[in-house]
C-alpha positions in Angstrom: -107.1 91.6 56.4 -106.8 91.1 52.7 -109.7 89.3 50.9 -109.7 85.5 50.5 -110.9 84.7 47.1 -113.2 81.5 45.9 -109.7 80.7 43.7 -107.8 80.3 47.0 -107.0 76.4 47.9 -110.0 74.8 49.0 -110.2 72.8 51.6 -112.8 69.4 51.3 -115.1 69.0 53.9 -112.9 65.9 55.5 -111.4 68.8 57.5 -114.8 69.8 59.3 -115.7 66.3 59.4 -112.8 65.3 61.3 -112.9 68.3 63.8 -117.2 67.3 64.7 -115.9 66.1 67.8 -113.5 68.5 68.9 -116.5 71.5 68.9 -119.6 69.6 68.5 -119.4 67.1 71.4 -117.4 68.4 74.1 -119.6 71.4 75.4 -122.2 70.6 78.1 -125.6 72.6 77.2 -126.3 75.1 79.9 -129.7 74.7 82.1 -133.0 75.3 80.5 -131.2 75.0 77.0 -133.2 72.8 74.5 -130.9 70.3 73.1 -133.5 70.3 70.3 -133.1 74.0 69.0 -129.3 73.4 68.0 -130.0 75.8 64.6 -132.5 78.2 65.2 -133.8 80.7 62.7 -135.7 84.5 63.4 -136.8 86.6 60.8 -137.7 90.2 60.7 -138.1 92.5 57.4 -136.0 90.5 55.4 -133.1 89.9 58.0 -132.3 86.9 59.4 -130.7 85.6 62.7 -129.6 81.9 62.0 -128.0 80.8 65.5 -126.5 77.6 65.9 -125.3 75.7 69.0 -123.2 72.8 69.1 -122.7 72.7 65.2 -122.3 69.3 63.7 -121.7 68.4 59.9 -125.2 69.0 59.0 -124.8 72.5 60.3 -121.8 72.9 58.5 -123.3 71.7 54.9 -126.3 73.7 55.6 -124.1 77.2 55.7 -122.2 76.2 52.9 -125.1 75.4 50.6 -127.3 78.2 52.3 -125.2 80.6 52.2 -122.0 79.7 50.5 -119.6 80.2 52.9 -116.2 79.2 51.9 -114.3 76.1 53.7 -111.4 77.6 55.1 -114.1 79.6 57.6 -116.3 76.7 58.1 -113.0 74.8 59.2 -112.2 77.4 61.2 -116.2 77.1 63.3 -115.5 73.1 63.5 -112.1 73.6 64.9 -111.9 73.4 68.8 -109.6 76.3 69.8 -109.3 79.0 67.2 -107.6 82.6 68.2 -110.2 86.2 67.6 -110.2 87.4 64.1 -111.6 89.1 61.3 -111.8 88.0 58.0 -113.3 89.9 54.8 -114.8 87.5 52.0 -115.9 90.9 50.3 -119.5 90.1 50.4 -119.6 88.9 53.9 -117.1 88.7 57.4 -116.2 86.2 59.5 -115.7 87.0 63.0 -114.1 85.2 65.9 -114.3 86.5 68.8 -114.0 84.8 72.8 -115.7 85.9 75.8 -114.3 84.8 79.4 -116.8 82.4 81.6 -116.2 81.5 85.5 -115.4 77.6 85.4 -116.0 76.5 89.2 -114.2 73.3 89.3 -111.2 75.3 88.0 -111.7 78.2 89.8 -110.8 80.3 87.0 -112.3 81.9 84.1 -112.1 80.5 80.8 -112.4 81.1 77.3 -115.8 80.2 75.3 -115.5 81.2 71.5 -118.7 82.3 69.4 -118.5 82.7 65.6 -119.8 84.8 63.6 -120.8 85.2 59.9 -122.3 88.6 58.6 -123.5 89.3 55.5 -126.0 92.1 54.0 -128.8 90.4 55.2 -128.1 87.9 57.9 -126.2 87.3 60.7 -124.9 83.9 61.8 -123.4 83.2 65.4 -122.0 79.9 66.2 -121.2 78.9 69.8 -121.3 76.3 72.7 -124.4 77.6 74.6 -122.4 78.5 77.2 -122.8 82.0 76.8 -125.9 83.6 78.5 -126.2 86.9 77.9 -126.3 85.4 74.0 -129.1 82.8 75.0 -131.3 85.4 76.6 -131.0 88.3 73.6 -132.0 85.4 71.5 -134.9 84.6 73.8 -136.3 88.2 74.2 -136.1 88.7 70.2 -137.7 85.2 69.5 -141.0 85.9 72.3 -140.8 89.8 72.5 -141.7 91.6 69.1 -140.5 95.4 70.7 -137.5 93.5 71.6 -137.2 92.1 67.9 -137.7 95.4 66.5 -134.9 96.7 68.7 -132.0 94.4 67.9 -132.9 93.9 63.7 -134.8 96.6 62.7 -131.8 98.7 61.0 -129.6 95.7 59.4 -127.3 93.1 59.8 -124.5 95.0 61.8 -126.3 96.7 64.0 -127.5 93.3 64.7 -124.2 92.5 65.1 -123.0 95.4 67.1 -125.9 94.5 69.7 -125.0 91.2 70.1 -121.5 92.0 71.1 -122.5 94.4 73.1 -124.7 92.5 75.0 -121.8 89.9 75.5 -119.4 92.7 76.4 -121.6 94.4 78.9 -121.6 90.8 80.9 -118.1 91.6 81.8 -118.7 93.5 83.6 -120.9 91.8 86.4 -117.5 89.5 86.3 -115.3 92.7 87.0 -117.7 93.5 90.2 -117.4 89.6 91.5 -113.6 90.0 91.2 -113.7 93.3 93.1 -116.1 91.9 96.3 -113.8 88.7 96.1 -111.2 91.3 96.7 -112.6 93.2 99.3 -113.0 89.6 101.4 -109.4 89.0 100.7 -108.4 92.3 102.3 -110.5 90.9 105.5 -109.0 87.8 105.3 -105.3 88.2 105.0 -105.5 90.5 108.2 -108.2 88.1 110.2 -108.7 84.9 108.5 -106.4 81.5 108.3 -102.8 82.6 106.1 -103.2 79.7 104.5 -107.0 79.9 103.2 -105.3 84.0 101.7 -102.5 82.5 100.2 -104.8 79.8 98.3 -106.7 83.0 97.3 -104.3 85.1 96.0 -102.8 82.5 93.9 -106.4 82.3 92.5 -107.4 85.6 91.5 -103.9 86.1 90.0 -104.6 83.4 88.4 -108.1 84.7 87.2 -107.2 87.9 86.3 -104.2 86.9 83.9 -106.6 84.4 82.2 -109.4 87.3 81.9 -106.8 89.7 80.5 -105.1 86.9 78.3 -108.7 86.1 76.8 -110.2 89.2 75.9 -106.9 91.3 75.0 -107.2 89.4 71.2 -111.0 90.7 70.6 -110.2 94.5 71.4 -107.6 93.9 68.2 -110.6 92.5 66.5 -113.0 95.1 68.0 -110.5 98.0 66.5 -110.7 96.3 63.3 -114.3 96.8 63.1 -114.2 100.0 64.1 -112.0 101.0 61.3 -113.7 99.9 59.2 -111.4 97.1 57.5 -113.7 95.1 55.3 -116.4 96.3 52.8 -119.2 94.9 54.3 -118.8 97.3 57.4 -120.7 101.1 57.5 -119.0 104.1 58.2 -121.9 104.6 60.1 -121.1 102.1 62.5 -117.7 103.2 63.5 -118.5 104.7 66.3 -120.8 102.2 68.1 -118.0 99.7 67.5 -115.7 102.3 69.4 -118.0 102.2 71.7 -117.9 98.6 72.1 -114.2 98.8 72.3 -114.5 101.9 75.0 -116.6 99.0 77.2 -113.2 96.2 76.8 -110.9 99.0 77.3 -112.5 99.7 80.7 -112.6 96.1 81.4 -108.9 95.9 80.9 -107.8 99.0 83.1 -110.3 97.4 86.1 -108.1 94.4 85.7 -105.0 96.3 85.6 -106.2 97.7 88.9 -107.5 94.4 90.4 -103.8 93.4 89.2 -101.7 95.9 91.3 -104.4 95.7 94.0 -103.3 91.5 94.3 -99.8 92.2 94.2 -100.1 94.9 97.0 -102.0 92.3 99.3 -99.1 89.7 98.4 -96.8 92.1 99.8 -99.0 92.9 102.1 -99.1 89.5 103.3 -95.7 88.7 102.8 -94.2 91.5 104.6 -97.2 90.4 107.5 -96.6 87.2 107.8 -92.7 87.8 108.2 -93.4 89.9 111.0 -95.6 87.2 112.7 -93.0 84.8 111.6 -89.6 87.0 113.8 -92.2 87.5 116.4 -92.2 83.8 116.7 -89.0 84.0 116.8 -88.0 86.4 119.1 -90.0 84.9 121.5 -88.5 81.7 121.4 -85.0 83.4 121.3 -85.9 85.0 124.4 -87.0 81.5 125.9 -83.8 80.1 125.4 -81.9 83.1 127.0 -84.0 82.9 129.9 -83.6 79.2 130.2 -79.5 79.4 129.5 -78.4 80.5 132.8 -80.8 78.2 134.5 -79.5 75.1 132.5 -75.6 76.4 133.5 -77.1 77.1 137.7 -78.8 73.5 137.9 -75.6 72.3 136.2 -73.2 73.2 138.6 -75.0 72.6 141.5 -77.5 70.1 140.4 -75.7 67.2 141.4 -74.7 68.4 144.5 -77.8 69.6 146.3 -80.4 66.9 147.7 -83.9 67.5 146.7 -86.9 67.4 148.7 -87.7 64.0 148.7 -84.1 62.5 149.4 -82.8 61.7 152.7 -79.4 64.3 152.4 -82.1 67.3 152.4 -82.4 67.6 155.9 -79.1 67.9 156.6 -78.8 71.2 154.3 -82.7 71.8 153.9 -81.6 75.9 152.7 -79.7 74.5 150.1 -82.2 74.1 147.5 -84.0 76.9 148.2 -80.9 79.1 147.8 -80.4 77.9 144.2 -84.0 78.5 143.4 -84.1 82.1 144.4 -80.7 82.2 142.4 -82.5 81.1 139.5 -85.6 83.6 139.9 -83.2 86.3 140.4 -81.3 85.3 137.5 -84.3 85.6 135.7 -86.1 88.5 136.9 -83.0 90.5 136.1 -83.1 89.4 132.1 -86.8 89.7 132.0 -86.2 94.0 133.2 -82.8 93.9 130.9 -85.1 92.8 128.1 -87.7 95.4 129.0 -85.4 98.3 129.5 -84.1 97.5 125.8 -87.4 97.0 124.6 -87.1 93.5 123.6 -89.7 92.3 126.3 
């Protein structure tokens, strides 16, 4: 992406202002996250990890007087909804990138965005605190000094690089609850209630095309990096950010797969429950053929034989019995034409 310069229209900060509510409120705090920490700082040989959740104006005026970011980017962290990218301010990037997170009450996963601004030395993230593989790299690397040394002891991007691996690698715990779901619904559809499967398949499709729809914009990001398109970035890096892209590329074919794998149980269960359905069917068709002749028998004689209980049956007391054995003849004799034919 070409550079932005400082001459570029600048935006006032009535734009961020007006957006606080859209990020900064909306969000709830995952468990065990201290409401109090919503900018937290960690040092180590001159780099700094400045990570803030929830940002709010003061965040925003902070960065920009800290660290002189310009306003169309700090717009960009206020806004509510904004689409993966990379930008290059020549002396620092500005990334946007958005990770998929199971929402229970819609039974689907859904996007949570996390910002980030990378400079020689510092990197900034910028989030919701929904994301936990985030919370719990910060927490090893604020308690744990090994664990400090590991993530920032050779600069800003490999900082970087390990934070978005981290958040990449918690895919795939995602891609192995898909798959067991899967393997339940391959049960279900053959043993469990139709209508519980049909529920089911609607949701994982669902699922799927919202995991695929959220992270197919960060591997266009992710190849950015990799090449290398802004002057901040190492050569050096390139190939752990292709490694990073390897790790959403194999996300994407599992989903593929999981994909095909749905639409094979929908037919699956399609083609099932239409044979269940003409089974019905061809049972009941076979009622009704049994029953016509008896309906035309008691027809024509009905009203002329007495019945057990009426006076007249003494008179003729064979009478009825002869039209019964009628009708179990008549009956026995479709039940073996239906068996010979193989409809029985």
């Amino acid at each position: 992406m070409s550079n932005i310069r400082r001459t570029d229209r600048i935006r006032s900060f009535a734009g961020p202002l007006r957006n606080i509510a859209k990020r900064g409120e909306t969000a709830s705090p995952p468990i065990g996250f201290d409401l109090r920490e919503k900018r937290r700082e960690i040092k180590y040989k001159g780099l700094r990890w400045i990570d803030i959740h929830r940002p709010t104006l003061e965040d925003i005026t902070y960065l920009e007087q800290e660290f002189g970011f310009h306003p169309l980017a700090l717009d960009d962290v206020m806004s509510k909804i904004q689409r993966p990218k990379l930008d290059d301010y020549t002396t620092y990037i500005f990334l946007v990138l958005h990770f998929p997170i199971y929402d229970p009450s819609e039974r689907v996963a859904v996007p949570s965005e996390v910002d980030f601004f990378m400079g020689k030395d510092y990197v900034v993230s910028v989030h919701d605190g929904q994301l936990k593989p985030l919370l719990s790299m910060w927490a090893r690397a604020e308690e744990d000094e090994e664990s400090r040394e590991h993530y920032m002891s050779q600069g800003a991007e490999m900082l970087l690089y390990h934070i978005i691996d981290r958040l990449t690698n918690y895919l795939f715990p995602m891609m192995t609850r898909i798959d067991q779901k899967l393997d339940l619904l391959d049960e279900r559809i053959f043993r469990g209630d139709p209508r519980r499967a049909v529920r089911d398949l609607a949701d994982y499709r669902h699922d799927i095309i919202s995991i695929r729809r959220i992270i197919r914009p960060d591997m266009l990001v992710i190849s950015q990096l990799e090449n290398g398109r802004a002057a901040v970035l190492a050569e050096s890096m390139q190939p752990y950010w292709g490694d990073v892209l390897d790790h959403f590329q194999k996300v994407w074919d599992m989903l593929g797969e999981f994909r095909e794998l749905v639409e094979t149980f929908d037919d699956t269960f399609n083609t099932l429950y239409s044979y269940r359905t003409n089974e019905t069917l061809r049972i009941l068709t076979i009622i009704s053929v049994l029953l016509l002749p008896l309906t035309l028998i008691s027809g024509i004689w009905g009203m002329n034989i007495p019945l057990p209980f009426q006076p007249e049956f003494g008179d003729n007391p064979y009478s009825f019995l002869a039209i019964i054995v009628l009708m179990l003849i008549t009956v026995l004799a479709l039940i073996l034409a239906f068996r010979r034919k193989g409809l029985w």
